[in-house]
Backbone as CSV, one residue per row, in Angstrom:
resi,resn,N_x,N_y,N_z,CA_x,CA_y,CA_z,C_x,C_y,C_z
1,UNK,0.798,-1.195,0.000,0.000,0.000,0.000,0.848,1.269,0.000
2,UNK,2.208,1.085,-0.137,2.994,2.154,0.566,3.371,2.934,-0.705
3,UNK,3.996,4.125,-0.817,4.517,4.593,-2.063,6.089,4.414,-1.811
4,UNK,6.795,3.866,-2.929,8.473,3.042,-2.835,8.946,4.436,-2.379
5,UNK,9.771,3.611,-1.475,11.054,4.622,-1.311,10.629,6.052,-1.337
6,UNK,9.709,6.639,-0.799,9.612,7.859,-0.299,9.068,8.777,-1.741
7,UNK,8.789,7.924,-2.732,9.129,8.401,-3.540,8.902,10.083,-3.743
8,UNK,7.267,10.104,-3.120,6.458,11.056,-2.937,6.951,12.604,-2.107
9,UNK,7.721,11.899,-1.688,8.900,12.963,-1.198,9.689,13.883,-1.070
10,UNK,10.337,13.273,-2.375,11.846,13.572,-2.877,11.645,15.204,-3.524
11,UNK,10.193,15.425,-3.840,9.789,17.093,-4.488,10.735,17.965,-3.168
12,UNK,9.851,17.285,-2.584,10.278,18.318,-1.043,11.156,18.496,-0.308
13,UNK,11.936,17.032,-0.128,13.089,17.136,0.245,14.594,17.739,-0.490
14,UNK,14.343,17.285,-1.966,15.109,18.089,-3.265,14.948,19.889,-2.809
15,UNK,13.691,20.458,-2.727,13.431,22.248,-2.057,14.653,22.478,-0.950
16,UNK,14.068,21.538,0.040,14.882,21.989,1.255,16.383,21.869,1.021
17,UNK,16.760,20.500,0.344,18.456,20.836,-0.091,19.085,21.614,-1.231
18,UNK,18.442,21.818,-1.744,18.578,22.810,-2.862,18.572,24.170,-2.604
19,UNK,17.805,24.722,-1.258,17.565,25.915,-0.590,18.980,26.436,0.418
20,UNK,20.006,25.344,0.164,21.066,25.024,1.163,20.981,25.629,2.318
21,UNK,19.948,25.191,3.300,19.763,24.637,4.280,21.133,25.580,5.260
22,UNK,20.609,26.315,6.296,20.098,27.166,6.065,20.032,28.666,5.756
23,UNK,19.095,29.042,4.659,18.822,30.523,4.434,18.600,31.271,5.477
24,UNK,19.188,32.723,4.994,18.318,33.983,5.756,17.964,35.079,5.198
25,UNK,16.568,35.689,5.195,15.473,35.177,6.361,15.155,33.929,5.733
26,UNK,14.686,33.143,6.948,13.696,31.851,6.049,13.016,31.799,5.278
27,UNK,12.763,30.683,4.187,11.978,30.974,3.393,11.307,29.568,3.149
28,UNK,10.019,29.515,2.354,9.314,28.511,2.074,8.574,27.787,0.531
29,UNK,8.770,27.024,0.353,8.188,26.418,-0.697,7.211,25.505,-1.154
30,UNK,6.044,25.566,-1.911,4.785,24.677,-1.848,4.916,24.316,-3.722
31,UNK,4.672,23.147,-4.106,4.522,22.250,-5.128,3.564,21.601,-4.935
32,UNK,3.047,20.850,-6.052,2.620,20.247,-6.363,2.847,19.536,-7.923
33,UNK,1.731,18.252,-8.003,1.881,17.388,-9.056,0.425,16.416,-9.432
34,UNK,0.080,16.157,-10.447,-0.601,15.476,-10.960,-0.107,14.542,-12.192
35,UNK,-0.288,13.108,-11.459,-0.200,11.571,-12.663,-0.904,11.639,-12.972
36,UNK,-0.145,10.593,-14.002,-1.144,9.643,-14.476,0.032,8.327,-14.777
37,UNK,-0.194,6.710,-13.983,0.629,6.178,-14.004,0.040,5.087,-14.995
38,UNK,0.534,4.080,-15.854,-0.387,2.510,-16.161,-0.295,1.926,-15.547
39,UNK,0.164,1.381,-14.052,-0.226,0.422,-12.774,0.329,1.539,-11.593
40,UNK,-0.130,0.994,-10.807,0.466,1.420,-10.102,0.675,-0.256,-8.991
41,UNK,2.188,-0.175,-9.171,2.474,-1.528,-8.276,3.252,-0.703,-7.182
42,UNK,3.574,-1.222,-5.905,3.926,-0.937,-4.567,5.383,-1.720,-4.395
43,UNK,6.176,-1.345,-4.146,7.187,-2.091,-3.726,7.990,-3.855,-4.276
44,UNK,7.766,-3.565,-5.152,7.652,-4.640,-6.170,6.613,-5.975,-6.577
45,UNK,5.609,-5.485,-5.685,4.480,-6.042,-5.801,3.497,-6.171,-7.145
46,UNK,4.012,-6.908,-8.186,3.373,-7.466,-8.864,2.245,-7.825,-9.596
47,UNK,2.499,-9.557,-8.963,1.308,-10.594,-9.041,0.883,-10.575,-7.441
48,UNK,0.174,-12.059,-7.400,-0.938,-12.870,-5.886,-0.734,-13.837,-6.646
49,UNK,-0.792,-14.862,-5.836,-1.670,-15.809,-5.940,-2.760,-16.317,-7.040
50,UNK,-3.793,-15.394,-6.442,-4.802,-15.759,-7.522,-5.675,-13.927,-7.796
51,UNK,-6.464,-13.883,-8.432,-7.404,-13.120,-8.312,-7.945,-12.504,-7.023
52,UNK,-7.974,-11.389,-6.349,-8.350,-10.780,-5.166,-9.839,-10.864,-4.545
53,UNK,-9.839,-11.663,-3.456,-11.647,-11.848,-3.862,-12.194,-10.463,-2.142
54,UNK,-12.855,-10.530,-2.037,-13.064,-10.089,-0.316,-12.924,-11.072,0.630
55,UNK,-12.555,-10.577,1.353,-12.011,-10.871,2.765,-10.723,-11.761,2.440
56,UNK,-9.853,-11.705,1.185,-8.861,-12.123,1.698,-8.060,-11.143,2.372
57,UNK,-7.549,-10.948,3.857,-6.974,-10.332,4.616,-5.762,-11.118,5.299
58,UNK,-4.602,-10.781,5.454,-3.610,-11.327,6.302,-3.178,-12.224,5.644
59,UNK,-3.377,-12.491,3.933,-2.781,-13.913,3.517,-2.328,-13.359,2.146
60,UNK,-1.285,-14.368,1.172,-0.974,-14.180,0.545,-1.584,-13.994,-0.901
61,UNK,-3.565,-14.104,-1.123,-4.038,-14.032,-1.850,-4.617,-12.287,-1.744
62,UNK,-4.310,-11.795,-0.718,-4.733,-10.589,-0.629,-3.851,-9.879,-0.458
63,UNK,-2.095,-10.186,-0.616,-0.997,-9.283,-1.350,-0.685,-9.377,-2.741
64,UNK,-1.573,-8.034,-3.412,-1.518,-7.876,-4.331,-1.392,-6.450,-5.062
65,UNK,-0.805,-6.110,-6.207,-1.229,-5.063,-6.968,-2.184,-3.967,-6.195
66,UNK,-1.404,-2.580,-6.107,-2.820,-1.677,-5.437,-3.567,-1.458,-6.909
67,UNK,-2.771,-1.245,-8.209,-3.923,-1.152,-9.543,-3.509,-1.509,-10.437
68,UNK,-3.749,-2.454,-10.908,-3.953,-3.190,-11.857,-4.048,-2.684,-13.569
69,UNK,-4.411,-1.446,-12.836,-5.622,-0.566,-13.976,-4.435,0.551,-14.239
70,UNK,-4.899,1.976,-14.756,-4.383,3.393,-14.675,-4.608,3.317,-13.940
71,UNK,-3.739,4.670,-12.928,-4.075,4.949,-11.514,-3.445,6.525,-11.644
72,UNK,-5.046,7.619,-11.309,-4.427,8.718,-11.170,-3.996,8.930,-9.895
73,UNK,-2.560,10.116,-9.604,-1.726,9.759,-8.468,-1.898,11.793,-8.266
74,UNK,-1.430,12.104,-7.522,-0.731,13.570,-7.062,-0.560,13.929,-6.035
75,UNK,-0.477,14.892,-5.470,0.773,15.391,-4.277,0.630,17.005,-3.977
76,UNK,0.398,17.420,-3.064,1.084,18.924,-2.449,2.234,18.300,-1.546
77,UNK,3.709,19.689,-1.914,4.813,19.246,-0.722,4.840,20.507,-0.556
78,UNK,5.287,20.647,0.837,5.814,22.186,1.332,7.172,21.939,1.561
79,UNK,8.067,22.725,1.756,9.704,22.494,1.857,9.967,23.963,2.390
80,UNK,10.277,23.850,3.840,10.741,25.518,4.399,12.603,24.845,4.458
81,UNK,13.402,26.126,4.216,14.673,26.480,4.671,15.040,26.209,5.227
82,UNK,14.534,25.727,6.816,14.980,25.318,8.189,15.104,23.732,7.973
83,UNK,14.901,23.308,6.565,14.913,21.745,6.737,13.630,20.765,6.891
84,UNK,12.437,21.746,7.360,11.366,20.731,7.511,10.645,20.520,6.492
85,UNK,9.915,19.520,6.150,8.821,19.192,4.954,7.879,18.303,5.383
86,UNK,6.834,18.433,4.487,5.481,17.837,4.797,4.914,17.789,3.328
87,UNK,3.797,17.236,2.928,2.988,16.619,2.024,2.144,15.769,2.304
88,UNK,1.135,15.959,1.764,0.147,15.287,1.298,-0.087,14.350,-0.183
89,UNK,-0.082,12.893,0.036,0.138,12.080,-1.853,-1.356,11.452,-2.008
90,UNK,-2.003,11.455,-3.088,-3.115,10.548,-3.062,-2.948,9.266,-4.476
91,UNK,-3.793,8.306,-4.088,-3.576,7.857,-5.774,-5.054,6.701,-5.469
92,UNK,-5.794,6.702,-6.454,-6.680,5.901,-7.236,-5.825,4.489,-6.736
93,UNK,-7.120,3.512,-6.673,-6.473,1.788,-5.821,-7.710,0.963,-6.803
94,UNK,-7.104,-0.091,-7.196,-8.680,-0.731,-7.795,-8.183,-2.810,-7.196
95,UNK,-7.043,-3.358,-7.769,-7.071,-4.497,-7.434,-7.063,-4.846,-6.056
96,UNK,-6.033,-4.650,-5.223,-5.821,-4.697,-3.830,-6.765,-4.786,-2.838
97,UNK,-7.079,-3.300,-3.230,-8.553,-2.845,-2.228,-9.465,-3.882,-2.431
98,UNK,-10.148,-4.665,-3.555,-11.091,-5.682,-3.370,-10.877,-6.735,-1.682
99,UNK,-9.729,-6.804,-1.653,-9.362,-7.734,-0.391,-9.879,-6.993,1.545
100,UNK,-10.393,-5.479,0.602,-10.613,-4.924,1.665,-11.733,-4.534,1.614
101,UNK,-12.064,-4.380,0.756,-14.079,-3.972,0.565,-14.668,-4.818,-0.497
102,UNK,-16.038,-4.635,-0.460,-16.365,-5.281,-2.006,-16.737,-4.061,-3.167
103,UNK,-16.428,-3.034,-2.791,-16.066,-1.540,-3.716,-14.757,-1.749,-4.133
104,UNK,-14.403,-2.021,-5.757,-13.531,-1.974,-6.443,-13.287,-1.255,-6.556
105,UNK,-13.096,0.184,-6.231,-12.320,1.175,-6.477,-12.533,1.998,-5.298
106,UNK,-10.856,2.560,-4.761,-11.491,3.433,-4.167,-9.709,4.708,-3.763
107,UNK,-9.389,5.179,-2.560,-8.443,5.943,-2.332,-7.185,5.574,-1.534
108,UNK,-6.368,5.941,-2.072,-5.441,5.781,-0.779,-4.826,7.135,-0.467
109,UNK,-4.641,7.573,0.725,-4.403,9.054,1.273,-3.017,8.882,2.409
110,UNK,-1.773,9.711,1.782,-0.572,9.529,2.745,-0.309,11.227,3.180
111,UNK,-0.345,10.975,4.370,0.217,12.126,4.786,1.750,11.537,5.727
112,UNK,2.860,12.546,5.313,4.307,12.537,5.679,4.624,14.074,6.392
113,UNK,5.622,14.213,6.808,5.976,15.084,7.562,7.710,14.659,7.777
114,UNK,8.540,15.669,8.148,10.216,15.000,8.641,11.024,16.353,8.213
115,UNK,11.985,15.933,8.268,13.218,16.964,8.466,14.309,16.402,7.841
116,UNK,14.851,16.954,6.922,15.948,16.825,5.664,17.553,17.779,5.513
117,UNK,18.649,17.653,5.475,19.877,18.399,5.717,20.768,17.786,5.156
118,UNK,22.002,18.606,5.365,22.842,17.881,4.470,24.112,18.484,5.177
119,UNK,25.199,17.939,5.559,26.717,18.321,6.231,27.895,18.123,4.391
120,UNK,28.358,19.093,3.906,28.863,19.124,2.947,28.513,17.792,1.551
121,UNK,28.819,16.501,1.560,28.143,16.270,0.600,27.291,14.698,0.914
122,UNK,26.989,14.728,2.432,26.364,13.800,2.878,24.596,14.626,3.880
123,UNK,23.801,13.834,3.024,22.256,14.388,3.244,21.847,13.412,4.182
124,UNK,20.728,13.840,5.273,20.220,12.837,5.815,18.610,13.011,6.097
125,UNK,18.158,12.341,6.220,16.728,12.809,6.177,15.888,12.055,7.703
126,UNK,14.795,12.676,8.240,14.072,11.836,9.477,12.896,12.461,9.115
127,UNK,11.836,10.525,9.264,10.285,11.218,8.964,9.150,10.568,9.578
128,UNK,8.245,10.482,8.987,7.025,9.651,9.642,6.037,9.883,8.550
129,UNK,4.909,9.115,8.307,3.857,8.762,7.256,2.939,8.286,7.782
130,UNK,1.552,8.849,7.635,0.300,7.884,7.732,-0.353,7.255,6.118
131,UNK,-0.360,6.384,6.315,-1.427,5.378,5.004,-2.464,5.513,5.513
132,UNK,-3.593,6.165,4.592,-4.975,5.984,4.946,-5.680,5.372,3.534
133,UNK,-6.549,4.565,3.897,-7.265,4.036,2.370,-9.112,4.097,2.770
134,UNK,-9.673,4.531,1.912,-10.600,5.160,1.984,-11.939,4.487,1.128
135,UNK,-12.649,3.525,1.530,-12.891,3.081,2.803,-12.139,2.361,3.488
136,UNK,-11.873,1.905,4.335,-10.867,0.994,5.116,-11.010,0.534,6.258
137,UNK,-10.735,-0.588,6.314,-10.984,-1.512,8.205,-9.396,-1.422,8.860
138,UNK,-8.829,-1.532,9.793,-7.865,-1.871,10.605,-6.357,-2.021,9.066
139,UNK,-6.474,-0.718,8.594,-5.422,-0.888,7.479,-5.274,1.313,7.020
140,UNK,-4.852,1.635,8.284,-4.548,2.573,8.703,-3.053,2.898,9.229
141,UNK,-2.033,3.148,8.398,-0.239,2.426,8.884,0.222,3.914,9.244
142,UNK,1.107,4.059,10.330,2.368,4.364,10.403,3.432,4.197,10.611
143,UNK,4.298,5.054,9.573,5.434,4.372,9.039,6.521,5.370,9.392
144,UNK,8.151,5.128,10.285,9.022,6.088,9.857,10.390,5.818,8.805
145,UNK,10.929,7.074,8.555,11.703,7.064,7.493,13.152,7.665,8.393
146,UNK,13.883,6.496,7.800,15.464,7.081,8.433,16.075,7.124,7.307
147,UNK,16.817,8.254,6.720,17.767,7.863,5.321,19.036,8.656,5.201
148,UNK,19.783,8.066,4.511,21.320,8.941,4.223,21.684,9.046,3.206
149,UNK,22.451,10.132,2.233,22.226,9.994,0.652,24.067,10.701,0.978
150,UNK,24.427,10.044,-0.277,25.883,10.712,-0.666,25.882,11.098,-2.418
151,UNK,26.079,12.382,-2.597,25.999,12.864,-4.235,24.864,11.973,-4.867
152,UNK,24.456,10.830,-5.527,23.735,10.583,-6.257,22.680,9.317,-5.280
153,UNK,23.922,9.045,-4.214,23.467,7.334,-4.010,22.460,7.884,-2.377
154,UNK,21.866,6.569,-2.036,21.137,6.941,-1.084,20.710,5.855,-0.678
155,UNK,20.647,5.760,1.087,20.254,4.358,1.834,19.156,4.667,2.849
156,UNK,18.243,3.998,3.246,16.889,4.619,3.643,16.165,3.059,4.151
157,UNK,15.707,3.333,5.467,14.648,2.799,5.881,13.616,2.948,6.485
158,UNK,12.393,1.842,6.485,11.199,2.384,6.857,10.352,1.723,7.556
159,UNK,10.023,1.863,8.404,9.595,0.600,9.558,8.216,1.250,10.166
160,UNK,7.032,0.129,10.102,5.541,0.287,10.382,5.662,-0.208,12.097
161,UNK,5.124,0.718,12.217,4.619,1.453,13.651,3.623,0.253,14.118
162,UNK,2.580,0.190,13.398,1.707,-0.392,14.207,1.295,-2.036,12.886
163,UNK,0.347,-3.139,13.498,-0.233,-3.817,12.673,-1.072,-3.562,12.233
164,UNK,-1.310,-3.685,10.629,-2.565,-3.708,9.969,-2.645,-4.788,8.884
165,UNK,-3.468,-4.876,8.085,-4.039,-5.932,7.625,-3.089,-6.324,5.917
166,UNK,-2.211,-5.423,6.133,-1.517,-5.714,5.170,0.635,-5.995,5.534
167,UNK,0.397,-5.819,6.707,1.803,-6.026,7.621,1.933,-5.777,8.941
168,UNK,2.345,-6.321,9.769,3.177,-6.364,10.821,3.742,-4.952,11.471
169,UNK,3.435,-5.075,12.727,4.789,-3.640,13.543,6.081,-4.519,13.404
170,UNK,7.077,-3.503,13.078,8.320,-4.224,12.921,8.510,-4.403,11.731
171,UNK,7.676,-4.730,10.700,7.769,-4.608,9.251,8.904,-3.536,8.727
172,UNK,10.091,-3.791,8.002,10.628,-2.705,7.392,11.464,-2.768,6.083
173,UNK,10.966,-1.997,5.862,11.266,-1.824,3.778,13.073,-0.856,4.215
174,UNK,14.104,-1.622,3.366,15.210,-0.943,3.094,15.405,-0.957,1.651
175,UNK,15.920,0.296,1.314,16.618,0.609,-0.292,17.414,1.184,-0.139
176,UNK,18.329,1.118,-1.437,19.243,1.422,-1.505,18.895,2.021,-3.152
177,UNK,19.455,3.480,-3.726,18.893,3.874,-4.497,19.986,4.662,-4.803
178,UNK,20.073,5.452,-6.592,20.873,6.101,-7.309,19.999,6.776,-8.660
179,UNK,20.393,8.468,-8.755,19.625,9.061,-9.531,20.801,9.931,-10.417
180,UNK,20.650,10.041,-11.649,21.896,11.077,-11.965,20.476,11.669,-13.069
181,UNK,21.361,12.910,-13.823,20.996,13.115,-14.787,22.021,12.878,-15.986
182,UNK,21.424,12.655,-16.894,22.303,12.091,-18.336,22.042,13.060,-19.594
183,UNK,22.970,13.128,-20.519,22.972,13.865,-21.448,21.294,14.268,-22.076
184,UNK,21.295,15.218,-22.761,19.703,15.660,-22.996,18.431,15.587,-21.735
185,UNK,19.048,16.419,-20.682,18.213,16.187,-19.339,17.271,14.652,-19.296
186,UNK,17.927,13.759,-19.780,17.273,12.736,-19.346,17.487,11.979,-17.726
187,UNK,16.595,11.618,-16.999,17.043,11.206,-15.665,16.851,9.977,-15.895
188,UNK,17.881,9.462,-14.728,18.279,7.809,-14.721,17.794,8.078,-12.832
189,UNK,17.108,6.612,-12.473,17.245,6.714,-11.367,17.270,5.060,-11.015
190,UNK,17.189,4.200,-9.907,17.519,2.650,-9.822,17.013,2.554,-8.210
191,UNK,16.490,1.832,-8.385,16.417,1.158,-6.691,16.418,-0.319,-6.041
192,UNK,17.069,-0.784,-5.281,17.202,-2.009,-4.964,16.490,-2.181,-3.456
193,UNK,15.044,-2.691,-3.704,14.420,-2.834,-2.354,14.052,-4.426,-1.705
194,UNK,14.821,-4.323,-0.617,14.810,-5.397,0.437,13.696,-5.558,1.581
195,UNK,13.174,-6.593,1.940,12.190,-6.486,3.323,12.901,-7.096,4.530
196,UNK,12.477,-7.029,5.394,13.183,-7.826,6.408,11.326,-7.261,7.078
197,UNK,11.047,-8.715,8.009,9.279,-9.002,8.022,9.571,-9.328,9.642
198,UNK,8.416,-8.950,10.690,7.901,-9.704,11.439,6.990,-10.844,11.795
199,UNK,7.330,-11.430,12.230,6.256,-13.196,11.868,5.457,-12.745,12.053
200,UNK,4.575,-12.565,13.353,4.039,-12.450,14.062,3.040,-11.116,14.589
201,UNK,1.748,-10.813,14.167,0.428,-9.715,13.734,-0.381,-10.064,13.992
202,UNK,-1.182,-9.111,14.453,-2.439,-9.386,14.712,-3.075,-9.731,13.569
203,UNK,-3.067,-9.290,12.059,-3.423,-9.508,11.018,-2.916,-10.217,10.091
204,UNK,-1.482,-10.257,10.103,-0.653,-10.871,9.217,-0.121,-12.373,9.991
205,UNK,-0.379,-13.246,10.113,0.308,-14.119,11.180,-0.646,-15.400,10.769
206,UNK,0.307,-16.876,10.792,-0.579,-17.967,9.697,-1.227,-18.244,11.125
207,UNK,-2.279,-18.916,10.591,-3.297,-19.552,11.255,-4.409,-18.683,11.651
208,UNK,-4.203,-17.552,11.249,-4.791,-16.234,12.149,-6.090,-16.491,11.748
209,UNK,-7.340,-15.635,12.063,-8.653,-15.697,11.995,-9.011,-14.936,9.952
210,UNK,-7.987,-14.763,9.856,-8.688,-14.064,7.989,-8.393,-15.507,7.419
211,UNK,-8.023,-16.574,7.850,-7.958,-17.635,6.783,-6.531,-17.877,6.104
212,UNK,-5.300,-17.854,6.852,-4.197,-17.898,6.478,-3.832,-19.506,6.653
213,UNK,-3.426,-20.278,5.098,-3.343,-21.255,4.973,-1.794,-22.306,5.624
214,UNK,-1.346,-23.230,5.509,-0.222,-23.127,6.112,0.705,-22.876,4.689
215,UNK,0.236,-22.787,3.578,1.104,-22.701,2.604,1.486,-20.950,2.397
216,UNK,0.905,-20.809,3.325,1.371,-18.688,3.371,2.107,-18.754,4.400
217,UNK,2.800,-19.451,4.688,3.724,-19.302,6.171,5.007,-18.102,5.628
218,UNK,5.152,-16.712,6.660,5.468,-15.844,6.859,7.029,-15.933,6.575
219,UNK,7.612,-15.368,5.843,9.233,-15.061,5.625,10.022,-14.578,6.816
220,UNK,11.241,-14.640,6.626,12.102,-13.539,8.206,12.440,-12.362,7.479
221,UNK,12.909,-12.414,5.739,13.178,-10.951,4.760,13.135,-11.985,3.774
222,UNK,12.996,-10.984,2.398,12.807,-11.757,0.909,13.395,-9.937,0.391
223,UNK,14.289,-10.995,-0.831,14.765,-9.599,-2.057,13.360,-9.019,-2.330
224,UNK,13.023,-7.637,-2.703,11.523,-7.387,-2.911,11.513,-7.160,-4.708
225,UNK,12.961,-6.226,-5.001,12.307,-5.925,-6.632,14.025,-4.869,-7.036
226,UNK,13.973,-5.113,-7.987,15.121,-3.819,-8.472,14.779,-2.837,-9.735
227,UNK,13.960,-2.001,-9.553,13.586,-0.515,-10.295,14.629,0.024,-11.134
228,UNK,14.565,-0.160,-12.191,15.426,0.847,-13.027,14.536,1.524,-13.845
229,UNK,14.318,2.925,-14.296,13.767,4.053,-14.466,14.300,5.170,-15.347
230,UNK,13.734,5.465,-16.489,14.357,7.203,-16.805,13.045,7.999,-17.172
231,UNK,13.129,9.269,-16.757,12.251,10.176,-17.388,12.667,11.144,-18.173
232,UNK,11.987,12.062,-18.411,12.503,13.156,-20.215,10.952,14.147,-19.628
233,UNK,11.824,15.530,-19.822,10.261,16.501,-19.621,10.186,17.277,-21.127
234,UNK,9.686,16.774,-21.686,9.008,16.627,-22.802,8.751,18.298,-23.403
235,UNK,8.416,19.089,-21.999,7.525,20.111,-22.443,7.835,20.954,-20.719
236,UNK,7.402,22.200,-20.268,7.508,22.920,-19.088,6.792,22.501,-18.632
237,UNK,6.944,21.746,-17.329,6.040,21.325,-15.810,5.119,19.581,-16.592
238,UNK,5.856,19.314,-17.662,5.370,17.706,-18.060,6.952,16.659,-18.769
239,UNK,6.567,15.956,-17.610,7.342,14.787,-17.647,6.770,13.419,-17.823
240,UNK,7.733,12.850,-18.748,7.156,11.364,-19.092,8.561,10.348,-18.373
241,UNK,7.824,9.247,-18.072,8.962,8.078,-17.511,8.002,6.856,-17.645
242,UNK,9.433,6.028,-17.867,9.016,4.368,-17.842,9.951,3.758,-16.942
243,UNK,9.461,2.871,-15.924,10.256,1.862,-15.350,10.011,0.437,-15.629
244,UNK,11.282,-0.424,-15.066,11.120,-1.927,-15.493,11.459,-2.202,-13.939
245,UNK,10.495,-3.194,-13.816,10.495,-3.841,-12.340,11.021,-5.537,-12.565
246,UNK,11.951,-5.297,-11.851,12.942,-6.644,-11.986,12.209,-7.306,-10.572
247,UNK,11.077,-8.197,-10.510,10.140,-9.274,-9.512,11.321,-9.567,-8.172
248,UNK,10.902,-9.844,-6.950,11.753,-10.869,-6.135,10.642,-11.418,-5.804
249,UNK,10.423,-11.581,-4.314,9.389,-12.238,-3.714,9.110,-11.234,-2.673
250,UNK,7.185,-12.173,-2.371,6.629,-11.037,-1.319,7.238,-12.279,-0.245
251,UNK,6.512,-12.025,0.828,6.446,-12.025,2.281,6.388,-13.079,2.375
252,UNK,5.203,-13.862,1.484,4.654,-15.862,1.419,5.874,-16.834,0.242
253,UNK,6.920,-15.864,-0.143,8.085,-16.368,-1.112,7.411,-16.930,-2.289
254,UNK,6.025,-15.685,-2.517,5.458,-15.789,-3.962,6.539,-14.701,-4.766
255,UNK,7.060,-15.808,-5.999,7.349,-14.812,-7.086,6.544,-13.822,-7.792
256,UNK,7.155,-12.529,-7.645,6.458,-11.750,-8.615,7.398,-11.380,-10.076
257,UNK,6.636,-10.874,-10.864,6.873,-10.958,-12.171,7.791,-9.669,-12.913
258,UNK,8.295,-9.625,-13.811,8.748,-8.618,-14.137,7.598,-7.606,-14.771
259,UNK,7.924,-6.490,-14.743,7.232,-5.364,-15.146,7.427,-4.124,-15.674
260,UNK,6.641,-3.297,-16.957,6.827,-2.147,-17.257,5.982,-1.271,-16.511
261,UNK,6.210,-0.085,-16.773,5.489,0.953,-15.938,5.391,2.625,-16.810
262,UNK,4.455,2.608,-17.203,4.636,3.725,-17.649,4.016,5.695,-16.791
263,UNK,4.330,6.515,-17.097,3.890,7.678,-16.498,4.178,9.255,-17.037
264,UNK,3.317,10.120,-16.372,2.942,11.525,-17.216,3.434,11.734,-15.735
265,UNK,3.456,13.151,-15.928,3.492,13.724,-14.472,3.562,15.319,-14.820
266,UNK,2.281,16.262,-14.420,2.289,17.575,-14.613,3.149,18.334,-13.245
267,UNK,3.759,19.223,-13.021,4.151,19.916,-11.843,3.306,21.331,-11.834
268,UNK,3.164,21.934,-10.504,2.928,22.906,-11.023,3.218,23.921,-9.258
């Protein structure tokens, strides 16, 4: 359910280091953005199992794809001088969510917040995130963000606060990631994301009451996916990008598949 690697972020945190941290007098910055993606997959999340029916919860037929479909996405970030940032990301959900309602379509709503800097050419960032999905039962996450970036490269983790119906407290996503720009402002960017899992949830945990089979028995970490990516802005405040999602495994050591990804993205 999560958006990779902060991705949703990086508007804001890019302001605040770019503002070199810190100005005087202070000063502040507000962005925004509007997608349009052709899936929107989560963390190298793929395939399932099978088809998403309701009430699969806590098992490996109900980790799946948040859309399957298009998925419109966008964002307000604020970025003040002093280092702090905040945003708001939303995006359109259609496969996933079946496992959570019997309304095929519906929202997912992240609000982030944290503090971003940089000591000559090493950045570090501290944050926190709520996942909200709209409608939603006991699948309400918070998440924090610890990360460190040197010139292009960058290491970052992210660990859920509480259980919900799609992971574990203790749950935590690490990447490791690299962005340059390349001749004809084209951007290159790459990410290599790892899990490392808690057995043991009120929601996520075999035998549990959603119907977890013994053939979904819970991982300790699984490789998750490796993102390679470029975009091209085509035009002022519109950018196009495609990524290829190189599959690992989820949580139940289901393979997921390789994948394209395509996307628009207005700024404004």
């Amino acid at each position: 359910m999560w958006v990779s690697s902060s991705k949703k972020m990086l508007t804001a945190i890019s302001l605040v280091l770019a503002s070199g941290v810190i100005s005087s007098p202070a000063s502040a910055d507000f962005t925004g953005h509007l997608d349009l993606a052709s899936k929107y997959y989560l963390r190298g999340i793929t395939t399932t199992y099978n088809p998403a029916s309701v009430g699969a919860l806590g098992n490996a037929q109900g980790d799946a794809p948040e859309n399957d479909g298009p998925a419109f996405q966008g964002g307000l970030d604020y970025a003040h001088s002093s280092g702090f940032y905040a945003g708001w990301w939303f995006s359109t959900l259609s496969y996933s969510y079946k496992t959570f309602t019997d309304q095929g379509v519906s929202m997912e709503h992240d609000l982030y917040a944290g503090y971003a800097s940089k000591v000559g050419d090493i950045g570090y960032k501290l944050g926190f995130t709520r996942y909200q999905y709209v409608p939603g039962k006991n699948s309400t996450g918070w998440e924090t963000l610890v990360g460190v970036s040197y010139k292009g490269f960058g290491l970052n983790a992210q660990t859920l606060l509480n259980d919900v119906t799609f992971g574990n407290k203790g749950d935590t996503y690490w990447t490791a990631t690299y962005a340059t720009t390349l001749p004809m402002d084209i951007g290159f960017n790459a990410t290599l994301g790892y899990y490392t899992y808690a057995k043991t949830g009120k929601f996520v945990n075999p035998g549990n009451i959603y119907g977890t089979t013994p053939g979904d028995s819970v991982a300790s970490s699984a490789f998750r996916h490796v993102t390679v990516g470029v975009t091209y802005p085509f035009v002022k405040n519109l950018t196009g990008g495609v990524s290829y999602i190189i599959g690992g495994k989820n949580r139940y050591d289901v393979s997921q598949d390789n994948k394209f990804v395509g996307s628009l993205s207005y700024t404004f």
